[in-house]
GULOTI-317795 format. One record per residue (C-alpha): residue number from 0; residue in one letter; x, z, y. Coordinates in steps of 0.25 Angstrom, whole numbers, plus 5000, padded with zeros to 4 digits. Last residue first. Example, Ala and Ser with C-alpha at 12.3 -4.5 7.8 and 13.67 -1.06 7.14 Angstrom:
! residues 2
+-----+--------+------+------+-------+
| num | residu | east |   up | north |
+-----+--------+------+------+-------+
|   1 |      S | 5055 | 5029 |  4996 |
|   0 |      A | 5049 | 5031 |  4982 |
+-----+--------+------+------+-------+
This chain:
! residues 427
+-----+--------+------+------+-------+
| num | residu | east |   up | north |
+-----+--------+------+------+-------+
| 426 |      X | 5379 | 5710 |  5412 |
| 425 |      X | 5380 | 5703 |  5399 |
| 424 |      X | 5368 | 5696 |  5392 |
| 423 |      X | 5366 | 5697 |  5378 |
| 422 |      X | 5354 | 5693 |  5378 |
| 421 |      X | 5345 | 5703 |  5369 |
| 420 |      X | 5357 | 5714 |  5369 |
| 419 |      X | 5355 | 5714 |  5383 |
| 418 |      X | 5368 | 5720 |  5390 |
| 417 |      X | 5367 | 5730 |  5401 |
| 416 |      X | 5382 | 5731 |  5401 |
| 415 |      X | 5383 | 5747 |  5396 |
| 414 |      X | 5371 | 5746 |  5387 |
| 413 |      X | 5374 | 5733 |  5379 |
| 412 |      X | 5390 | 5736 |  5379 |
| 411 |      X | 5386 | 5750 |  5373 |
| 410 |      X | 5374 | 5746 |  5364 |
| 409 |      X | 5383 | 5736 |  5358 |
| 408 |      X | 5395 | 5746 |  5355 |
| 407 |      X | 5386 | 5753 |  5347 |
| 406 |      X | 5380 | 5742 |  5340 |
| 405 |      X | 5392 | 5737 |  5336 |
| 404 |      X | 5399 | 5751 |  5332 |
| 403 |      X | 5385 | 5754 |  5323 |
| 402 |      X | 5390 | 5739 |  5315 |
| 401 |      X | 5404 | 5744 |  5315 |
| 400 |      X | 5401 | 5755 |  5308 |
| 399 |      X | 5392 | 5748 |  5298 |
| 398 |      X | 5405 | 5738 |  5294 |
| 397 |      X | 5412 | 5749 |  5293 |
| 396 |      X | 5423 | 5757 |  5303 |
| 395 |      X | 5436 | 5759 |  5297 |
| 394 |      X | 5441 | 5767 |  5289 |
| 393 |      X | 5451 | 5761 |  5282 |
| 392 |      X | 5442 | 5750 |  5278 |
| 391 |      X | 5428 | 5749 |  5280 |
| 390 |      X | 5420 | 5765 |  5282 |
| 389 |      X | 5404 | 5768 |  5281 |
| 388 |      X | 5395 | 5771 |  5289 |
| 387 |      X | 5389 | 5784 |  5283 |
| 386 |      X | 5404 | 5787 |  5285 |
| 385 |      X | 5403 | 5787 |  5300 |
| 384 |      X | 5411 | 5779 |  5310 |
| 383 |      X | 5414 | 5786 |  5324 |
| 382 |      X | 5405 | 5782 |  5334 |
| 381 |      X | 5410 | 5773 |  5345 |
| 380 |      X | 5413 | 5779 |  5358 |
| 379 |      X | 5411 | 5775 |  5372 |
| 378 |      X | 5419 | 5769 |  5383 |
| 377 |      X | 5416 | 5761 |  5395 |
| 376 |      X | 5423 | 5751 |  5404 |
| 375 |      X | 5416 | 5742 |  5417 |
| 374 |      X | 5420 | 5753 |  5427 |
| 373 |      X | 5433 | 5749 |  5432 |
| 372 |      X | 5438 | 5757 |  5443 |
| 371 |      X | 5451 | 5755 |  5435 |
| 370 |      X | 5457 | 5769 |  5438 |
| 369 |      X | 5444 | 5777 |  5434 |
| 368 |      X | 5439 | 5766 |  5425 |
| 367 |      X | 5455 | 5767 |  5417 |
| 366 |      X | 5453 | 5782 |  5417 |
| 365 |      X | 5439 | 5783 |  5412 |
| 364 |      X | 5442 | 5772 |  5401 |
| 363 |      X | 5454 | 5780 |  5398 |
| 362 |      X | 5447 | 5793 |  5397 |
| 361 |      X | 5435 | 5786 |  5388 |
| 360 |      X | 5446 | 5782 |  5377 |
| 359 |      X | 5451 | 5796 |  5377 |
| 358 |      X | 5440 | 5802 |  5373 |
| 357 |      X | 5438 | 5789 |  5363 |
| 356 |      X | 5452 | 5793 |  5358 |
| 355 |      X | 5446 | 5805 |  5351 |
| 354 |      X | 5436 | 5798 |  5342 |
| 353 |      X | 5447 | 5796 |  5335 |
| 352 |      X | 5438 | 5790 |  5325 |
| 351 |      X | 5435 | 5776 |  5319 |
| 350 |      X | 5422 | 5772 |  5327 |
| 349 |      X | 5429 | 5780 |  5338 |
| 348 |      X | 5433 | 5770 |  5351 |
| 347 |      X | 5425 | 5764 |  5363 |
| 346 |      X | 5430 | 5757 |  5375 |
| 345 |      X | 5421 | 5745 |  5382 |
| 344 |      X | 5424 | 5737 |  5393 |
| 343 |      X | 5417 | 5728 |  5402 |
| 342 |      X | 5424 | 5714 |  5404 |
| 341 |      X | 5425 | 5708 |  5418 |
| 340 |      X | 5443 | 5710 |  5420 |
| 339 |      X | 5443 | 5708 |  5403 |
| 338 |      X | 5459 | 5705 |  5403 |
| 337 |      X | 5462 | 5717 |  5415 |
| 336 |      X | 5450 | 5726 |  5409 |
| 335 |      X | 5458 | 5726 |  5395 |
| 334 |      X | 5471 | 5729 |  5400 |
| 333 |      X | 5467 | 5740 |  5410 |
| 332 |      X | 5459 | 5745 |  5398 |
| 331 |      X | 5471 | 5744 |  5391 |
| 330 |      X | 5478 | 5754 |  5402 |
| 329 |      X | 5468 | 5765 |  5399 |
| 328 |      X | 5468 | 5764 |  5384 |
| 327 |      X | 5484 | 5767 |  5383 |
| 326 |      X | 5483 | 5779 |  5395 |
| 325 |      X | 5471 | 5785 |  5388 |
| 324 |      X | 5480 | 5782 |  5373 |
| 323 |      X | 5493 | 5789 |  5380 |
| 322 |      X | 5484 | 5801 |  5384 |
| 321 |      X | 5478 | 5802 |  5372 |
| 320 |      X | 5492 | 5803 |  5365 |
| 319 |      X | 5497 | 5816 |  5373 |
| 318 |      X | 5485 | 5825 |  5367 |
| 317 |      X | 5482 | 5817 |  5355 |
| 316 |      X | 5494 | 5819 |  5350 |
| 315 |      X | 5493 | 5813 |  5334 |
| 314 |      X | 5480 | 5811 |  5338 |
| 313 |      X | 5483 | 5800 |  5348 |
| 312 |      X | 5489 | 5790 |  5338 |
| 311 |      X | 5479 | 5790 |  5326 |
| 310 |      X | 5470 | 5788 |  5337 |
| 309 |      X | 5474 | 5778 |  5344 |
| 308 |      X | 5470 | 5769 |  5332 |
| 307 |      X | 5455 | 5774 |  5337 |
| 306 |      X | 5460 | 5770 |  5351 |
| 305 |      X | 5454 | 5755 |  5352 |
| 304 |      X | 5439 | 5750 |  5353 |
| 303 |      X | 5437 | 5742 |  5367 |
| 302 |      X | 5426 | 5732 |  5370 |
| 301 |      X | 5427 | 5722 |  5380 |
| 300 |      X | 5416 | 5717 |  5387 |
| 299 |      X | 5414 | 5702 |  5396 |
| 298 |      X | 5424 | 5697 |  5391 |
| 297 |      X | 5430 | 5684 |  5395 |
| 296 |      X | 5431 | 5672 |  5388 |
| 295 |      X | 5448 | 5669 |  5386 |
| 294 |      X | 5454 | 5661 |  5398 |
| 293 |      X | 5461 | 5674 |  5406 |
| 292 |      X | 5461 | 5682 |  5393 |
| 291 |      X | 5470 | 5672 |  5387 |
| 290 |      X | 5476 | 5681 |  5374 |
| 289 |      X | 5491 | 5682 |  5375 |
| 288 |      X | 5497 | 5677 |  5362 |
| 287 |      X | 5499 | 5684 |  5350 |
| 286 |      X | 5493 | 5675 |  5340 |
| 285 |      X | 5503 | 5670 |  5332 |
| 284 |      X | 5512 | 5684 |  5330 |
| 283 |      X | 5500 | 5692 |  5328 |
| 282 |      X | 5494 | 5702 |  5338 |
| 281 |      X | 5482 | 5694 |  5343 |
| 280 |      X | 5477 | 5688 |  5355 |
| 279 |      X | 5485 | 5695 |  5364 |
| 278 |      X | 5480 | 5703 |  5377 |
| 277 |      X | 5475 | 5714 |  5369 |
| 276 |      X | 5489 | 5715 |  5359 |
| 275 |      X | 5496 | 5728 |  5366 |
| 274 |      X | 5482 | 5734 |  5371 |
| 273 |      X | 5479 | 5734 |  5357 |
| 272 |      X | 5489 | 5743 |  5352 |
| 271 |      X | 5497 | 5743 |  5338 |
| 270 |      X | 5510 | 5742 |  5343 |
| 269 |      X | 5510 | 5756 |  5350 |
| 268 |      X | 5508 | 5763 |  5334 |
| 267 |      X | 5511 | 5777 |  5339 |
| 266 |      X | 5513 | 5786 |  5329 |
| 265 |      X | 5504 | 5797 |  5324 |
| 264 |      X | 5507 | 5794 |  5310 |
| 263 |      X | 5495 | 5786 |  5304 |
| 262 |      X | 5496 | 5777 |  5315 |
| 261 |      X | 5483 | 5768 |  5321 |
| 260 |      X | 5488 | 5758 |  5333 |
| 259 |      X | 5493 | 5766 |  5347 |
| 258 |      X | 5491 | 5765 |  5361 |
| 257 |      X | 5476 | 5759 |  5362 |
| 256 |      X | 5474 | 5757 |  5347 |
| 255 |      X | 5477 | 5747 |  5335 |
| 254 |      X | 5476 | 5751 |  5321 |
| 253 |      X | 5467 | 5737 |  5319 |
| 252 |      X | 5469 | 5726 |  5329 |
| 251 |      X | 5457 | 5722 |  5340 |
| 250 |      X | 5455 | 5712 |  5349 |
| 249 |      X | 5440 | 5704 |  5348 |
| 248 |      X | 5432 | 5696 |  5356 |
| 247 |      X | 5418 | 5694 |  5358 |
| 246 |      X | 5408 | 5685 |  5361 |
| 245 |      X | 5395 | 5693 |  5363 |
| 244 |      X | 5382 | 5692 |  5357 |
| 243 |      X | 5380 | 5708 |  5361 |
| 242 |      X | 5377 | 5710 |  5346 |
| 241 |      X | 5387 | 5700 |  5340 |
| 240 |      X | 5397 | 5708 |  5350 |
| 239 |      X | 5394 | 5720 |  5344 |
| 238 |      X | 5394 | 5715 |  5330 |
| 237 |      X | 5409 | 5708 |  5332 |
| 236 |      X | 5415 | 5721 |  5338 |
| 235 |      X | 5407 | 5732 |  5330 |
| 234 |      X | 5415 | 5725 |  5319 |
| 233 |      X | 5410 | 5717 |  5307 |
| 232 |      X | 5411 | 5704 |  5313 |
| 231 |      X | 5426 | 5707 |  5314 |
| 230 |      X | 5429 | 5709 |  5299 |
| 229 |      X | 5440 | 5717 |  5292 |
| 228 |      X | 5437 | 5717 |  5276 |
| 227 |      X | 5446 | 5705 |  5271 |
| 226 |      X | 5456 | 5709 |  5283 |
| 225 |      X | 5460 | 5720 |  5274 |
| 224 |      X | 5461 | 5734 |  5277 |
| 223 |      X | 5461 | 5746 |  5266 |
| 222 |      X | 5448 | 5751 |  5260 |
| 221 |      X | 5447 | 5767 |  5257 |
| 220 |      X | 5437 | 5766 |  5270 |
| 219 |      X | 5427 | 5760 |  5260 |
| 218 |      X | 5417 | 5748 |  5261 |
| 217 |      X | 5427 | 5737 |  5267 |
| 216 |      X | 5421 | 5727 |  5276 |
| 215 |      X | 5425 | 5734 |  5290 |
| 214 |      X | 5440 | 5734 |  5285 |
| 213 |      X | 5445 | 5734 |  5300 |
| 212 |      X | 5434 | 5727 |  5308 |
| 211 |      X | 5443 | 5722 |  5318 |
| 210 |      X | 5436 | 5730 |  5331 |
| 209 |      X | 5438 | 5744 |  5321 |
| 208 |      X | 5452 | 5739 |  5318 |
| 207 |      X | 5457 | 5741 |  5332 |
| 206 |      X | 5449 | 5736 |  5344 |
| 205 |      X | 5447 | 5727 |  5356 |
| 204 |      X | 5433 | 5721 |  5357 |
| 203 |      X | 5430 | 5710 |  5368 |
| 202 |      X | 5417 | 5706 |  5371 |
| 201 |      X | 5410 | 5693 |  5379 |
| 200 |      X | 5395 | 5691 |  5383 |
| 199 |      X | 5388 | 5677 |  5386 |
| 198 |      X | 5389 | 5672 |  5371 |
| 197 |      X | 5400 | 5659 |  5371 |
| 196 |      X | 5394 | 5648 |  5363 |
| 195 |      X | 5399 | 5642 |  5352 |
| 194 |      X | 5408 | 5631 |  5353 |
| 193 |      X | 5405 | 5620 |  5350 |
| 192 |      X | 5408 | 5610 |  5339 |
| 191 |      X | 5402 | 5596 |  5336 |
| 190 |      X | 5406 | 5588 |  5349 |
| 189 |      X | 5405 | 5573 |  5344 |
| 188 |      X | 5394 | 5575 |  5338 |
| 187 |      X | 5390 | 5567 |  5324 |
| 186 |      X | 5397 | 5578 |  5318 |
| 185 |      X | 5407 | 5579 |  5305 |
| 184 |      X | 5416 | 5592 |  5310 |
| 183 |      X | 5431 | 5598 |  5308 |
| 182 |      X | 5429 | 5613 |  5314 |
| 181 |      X | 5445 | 5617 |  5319 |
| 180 |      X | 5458 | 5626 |  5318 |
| 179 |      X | 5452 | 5638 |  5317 |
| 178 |      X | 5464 | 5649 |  5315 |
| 177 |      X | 5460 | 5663 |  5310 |
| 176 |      X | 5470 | 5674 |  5314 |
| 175 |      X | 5478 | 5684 |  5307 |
| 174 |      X | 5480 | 5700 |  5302 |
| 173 |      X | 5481 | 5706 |  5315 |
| 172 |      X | 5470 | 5698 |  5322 |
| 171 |      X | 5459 | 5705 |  5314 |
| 170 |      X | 5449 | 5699 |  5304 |
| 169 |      X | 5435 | 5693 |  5305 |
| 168 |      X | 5442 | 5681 |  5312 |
| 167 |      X | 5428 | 5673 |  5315 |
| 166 |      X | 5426 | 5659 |  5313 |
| 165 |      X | 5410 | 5655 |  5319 |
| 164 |      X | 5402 | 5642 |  5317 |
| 163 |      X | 5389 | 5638 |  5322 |
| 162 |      X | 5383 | 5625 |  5313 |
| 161 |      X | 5376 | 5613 |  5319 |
| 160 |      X | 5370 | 5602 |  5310 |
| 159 |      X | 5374 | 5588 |  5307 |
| 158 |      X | 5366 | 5583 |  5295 |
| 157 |      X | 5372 | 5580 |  5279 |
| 156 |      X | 5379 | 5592 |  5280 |
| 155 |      X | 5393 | 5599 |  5279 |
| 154 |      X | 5395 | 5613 |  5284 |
| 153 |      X | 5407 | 5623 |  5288 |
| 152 |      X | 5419 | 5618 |  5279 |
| 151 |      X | 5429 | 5629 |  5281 |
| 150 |      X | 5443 | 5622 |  5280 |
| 149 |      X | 5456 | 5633 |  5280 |
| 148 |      X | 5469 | 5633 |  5284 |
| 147 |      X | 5482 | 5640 |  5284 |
| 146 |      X | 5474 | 5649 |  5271 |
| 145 |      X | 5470 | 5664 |  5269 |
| 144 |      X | 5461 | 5665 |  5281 |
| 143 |      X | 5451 | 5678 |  5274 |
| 142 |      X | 5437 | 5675 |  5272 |
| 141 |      X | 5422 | 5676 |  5279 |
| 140 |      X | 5416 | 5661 |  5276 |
| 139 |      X | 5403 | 5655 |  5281 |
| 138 |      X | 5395 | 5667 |  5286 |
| 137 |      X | 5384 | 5663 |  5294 |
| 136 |      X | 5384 | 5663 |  5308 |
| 135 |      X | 5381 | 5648 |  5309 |
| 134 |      X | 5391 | 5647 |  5301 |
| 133 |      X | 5402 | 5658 |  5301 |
| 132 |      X | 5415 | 5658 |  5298 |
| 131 |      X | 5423 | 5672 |  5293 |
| 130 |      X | 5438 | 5674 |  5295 |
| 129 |      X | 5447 | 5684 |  5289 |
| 128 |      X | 5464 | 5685 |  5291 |
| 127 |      X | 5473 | 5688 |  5280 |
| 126 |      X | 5477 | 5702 |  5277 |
| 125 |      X | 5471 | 5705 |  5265 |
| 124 |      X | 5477 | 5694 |  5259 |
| 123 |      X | 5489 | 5697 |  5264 |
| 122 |      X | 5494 | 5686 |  5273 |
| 121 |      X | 5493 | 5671 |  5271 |
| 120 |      X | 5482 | 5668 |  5280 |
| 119 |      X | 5490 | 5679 |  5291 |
| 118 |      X | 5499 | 5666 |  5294 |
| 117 |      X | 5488 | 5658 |  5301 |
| 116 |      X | 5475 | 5654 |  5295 |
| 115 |      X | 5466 | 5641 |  5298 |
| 114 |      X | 5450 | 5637 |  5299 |
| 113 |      X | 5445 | 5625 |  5298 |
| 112 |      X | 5431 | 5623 |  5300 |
| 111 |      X | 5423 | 5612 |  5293 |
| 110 |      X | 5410 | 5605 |  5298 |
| 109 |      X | 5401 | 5595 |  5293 |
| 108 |      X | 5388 | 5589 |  5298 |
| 107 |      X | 5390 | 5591 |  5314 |
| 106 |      X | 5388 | 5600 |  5322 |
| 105 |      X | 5396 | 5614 |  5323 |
| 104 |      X | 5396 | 5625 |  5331 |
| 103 |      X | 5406 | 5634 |  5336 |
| 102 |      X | 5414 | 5648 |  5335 |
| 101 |      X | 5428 | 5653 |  5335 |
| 100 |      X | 5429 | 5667 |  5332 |
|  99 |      X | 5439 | 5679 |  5336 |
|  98 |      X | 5433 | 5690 |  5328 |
|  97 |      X | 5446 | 5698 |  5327 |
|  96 |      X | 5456 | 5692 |  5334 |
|  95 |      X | 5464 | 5678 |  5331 |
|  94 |      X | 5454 | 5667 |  5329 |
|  93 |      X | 5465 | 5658 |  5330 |
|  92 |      X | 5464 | 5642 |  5335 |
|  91 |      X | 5470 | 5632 |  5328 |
|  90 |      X | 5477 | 5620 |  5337 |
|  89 |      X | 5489 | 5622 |  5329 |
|  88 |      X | 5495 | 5626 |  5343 |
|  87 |      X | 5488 | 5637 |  5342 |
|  86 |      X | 5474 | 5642 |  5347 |
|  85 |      X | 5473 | 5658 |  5349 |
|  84 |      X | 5460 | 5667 |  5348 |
|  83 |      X | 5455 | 5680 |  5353 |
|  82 |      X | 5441 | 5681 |  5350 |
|  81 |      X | 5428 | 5670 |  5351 |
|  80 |      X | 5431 | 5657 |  5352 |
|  79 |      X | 5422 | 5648 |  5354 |
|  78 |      X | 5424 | 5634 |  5347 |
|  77 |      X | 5425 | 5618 |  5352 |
|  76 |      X | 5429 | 5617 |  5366 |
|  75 |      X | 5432 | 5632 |  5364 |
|  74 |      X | 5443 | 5626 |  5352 |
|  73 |      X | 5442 | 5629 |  5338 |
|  72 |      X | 5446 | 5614 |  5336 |
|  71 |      X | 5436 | 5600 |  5332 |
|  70 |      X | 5439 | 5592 |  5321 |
|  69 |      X | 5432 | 5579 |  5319 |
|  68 |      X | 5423 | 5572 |  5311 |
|  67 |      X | 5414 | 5562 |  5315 |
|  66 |      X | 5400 | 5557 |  5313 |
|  65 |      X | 5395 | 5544 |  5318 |
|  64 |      X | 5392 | 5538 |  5332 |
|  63 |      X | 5397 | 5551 |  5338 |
|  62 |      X | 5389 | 5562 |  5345 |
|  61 |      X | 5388 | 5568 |  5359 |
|  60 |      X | 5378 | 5578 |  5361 |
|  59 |      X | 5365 | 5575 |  5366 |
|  58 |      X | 5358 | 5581 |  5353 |
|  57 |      X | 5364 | 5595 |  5357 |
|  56 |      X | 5373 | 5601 |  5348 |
|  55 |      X | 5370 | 5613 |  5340 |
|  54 |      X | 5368 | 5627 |  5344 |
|  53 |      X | 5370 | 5633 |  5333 |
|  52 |      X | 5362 | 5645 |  5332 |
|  51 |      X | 5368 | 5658 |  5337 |
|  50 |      X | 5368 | 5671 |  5327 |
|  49 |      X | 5365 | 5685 |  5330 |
|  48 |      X | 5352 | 5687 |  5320 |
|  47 |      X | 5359 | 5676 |  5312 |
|  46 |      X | 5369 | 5687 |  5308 |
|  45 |      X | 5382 | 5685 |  5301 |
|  44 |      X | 5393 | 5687 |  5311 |
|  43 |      X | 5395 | 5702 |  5304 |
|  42 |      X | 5381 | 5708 |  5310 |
|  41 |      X | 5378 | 5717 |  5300 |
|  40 |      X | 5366 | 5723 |  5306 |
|  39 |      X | 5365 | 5733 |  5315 |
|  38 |      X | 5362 | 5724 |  5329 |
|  37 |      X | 5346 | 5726 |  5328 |
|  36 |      X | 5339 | 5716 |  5339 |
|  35 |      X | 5334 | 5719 |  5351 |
|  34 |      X | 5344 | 5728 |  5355 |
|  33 |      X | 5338 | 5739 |  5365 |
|  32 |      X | 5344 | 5752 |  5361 |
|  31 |      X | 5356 | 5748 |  5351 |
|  30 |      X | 5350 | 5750 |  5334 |
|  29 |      X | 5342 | 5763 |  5329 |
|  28 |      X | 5348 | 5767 |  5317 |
|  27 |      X | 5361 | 5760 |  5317 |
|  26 |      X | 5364 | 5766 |  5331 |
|  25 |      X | 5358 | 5779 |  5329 |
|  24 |      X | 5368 | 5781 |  5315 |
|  23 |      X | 5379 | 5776 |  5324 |
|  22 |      X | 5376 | 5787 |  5334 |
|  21 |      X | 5375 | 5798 |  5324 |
|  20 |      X | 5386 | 5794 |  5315 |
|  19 |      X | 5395 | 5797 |  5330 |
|  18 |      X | 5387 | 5808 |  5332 |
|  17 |      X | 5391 | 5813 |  5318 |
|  16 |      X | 5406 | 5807 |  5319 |
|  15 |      X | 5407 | 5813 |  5332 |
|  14 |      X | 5404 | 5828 |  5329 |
|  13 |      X | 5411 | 5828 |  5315 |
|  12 |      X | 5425 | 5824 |  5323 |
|  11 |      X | 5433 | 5813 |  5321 |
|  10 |      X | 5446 | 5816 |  5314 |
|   9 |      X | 5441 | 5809 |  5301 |
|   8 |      X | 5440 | 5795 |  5306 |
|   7 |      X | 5455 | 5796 |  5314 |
|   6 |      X | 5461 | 5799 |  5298 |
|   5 |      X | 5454 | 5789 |  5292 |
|   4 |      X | 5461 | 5779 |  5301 |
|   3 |      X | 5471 | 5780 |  5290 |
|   2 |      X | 5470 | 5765 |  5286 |
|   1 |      X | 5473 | 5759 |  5297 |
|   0 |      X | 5465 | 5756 |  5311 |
+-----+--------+------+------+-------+
């Protein structure tokens, strides 16, 4: 979304902005039925109450006569890797979506992660790619990549102990990738890092700048975009899957729609679509390589959030546009269905406005079910953002917004796939 996106907000009708407060202010108020546990929290990757212990090694494990240090990659031997990522033949691996991660423990008695940059390090400074690491699911460091290559010590001590570790590219794939090139450890063992270990259920989320978290830690809709403010584990995206403890991915690019990105003038923008980029791992030069559905995790649910940038486009001629945007979301669905063959799918739409689209939204996914015969697909809508709630950047949705989004996307995956929020078990 761009900065004009005032304009979808205000068109939305009285009616649906107070049933849409209404249903946020239920949420908040009383929690999702049956959750053991209460999920409105700031739940930004820094939250013991959905942390994992290290696991540690087990005392058999085998170990050196002495301590040795050695270099281990970002490799699945050695790291999972969450999100859409690319390795290079520099031997550095990309966290290129939003929220892609590499994560792993640690055992030893010093440890240094070295992270690097590609060309976007020496872009704008308020267009330079964020990162955060975690330790142990406590914020380590949260900063832009503004060098080739960096060293982050992780821990030093006197006794081995065992650490988890998480990067996370908080920022969107348009603006750059965060590189990790390798953990350098001082252990007795001779098989320090592992991977951390894969959760039992699996989500995709395909969105505009609402899934980046567009200018989600601004305080004032008046605020333009940087990638300082934009944060993934802000986003209804992150949070939700956090609450399901899912793995998740994420492809999502800001102004982008279903037939058109965001335009000020009516015109269409055909270069700014999702279903051009899906089967990529990201739209920059370096990294727009086919993404391996065949040998990447499968998911188990994928959640799609696209047409508010449709529509700036379809307003302009609603009548003859709404058409092309049914036929548009119809065949992505086939798109989608035909890379996720297992997966259930969800479509939603309307935090931002144009509450409009999501009529046409349900249409397509009653044409495509009717065609298809496929019956594992639902929409539903997502309130549009209130005042009370406050704005980020341009308009877009706050870090409260996001919060109610979560839980409301929760309690729809929950409720329509039998999940127990206790275990996490999928059915």
């Amino acid at each position: 979304m761009r900065k004009k996106d005032v304009a979808i907000a205000s068109v939305t009708a009285v009616s649906v902005l107070a049933i849409g407060g209404l249903i946020c202010w239920i949420l908040y108020a009383y929690g999702i039925q049956g959750l053991s546990k209460p999920i409105l929290q700031t739940l930004t990757g820094n939250n013991g109450q959905y942390a994992t212990e290290s696991a540690g090694i087990p005392e058999n494990a085998p170990k050196w006569d002495s301590e040795q240090t050695e270099s281990y990659p970002a490799i699945p031997a050695h790291m999972k890797l969450q999100g859409r990522n690319m390795r290079d033949e520099d031997e550095i691996t990309w966290l290129v979506q939003s929220g892609s991660a590499a994560e792993f423990t640690v055992t030893g008695t010093k440890a240094v992660l070295t992270l690097a940059g590609d060309g976007t390090a020496f872009a704008k400074e308020n267009h330079k790619p964020r990162y955060a690491v975690y330790l142990d699911d406590q914020l380590l460091t949260d900063a832009l990549m503004r060098t080739q290559e960096l060293e982050i010590p992780l821990f030093e001590s006197d006794q081995p102990r065992t650490v988890s570790v998480r990067v996370i590219q908080l920022s969107e794939a348009a603006y750059g990738a965060i590189g990790v090139k390798h953990v350098t450890v001082t252990s007795i063992y001779q098989e320090p890092v592992q991977p951390a270990a894969a959760k039992a259920l699996r989500i995709e989320y395909i969105g505009d700048s609402i899934t980046c978290g567009y200018g989600v830690e601004t305080n004032s809709e008046k605020d333009s975009f940087t990638t300082g403010t934009e944060n993934f584990t802000k986003t209804y995206a992150y949070l939700s899957a956090r609450m399901l403890n899912a793995d998740y991915s994420a492809v999502c690019y800001s102004g982008y729609g279903i037939v058109s990105g965001w335009t000020g003038d009516g015109q269409k923008k055909p270069d700014s679509v999702l279903p051009k980029y899906y089967n990529q791992t990201g739209i920059l030069p370096k990294y727009k390589e086919a993404w391996d559905f065949e040998h990447a995790e499968k998911n188990d649910i994928v959640v799609i959030n696209l047409g508010t940038n449709d529509y700036s486009y379809i307003s302009h001629d609603f009548s003859s546009r709404s058409r092309e945007f049914i036929q548009g979301y119809t065949e992505f669905l086939y798109q989608v269905r035909q890379k996720n063959p297992e997966a259930y799918i969800f479509c939603t739409m309307g935090t931002m406005g144009g509450e409009s689209v999501y009529g046409l939204i349900e249409q397509a996914v009653d044409a495509y079910s009717t065609a298809s015969g496929d019956t594992r697909i639902k929409s539903f809508f997502s309130p549009v953002q209130t005042e009370e709630n406050g704005y980020g950047a341009d308009w877009h949705p706050s870090a409260k917004t996001q919060q109610e989004s979560a839980q409301l996307l929760t309690e729809q995956i929950s409720a329509t796939l039998g999940i127990d929020l206790g275990v996490s078990s999928f059915q």
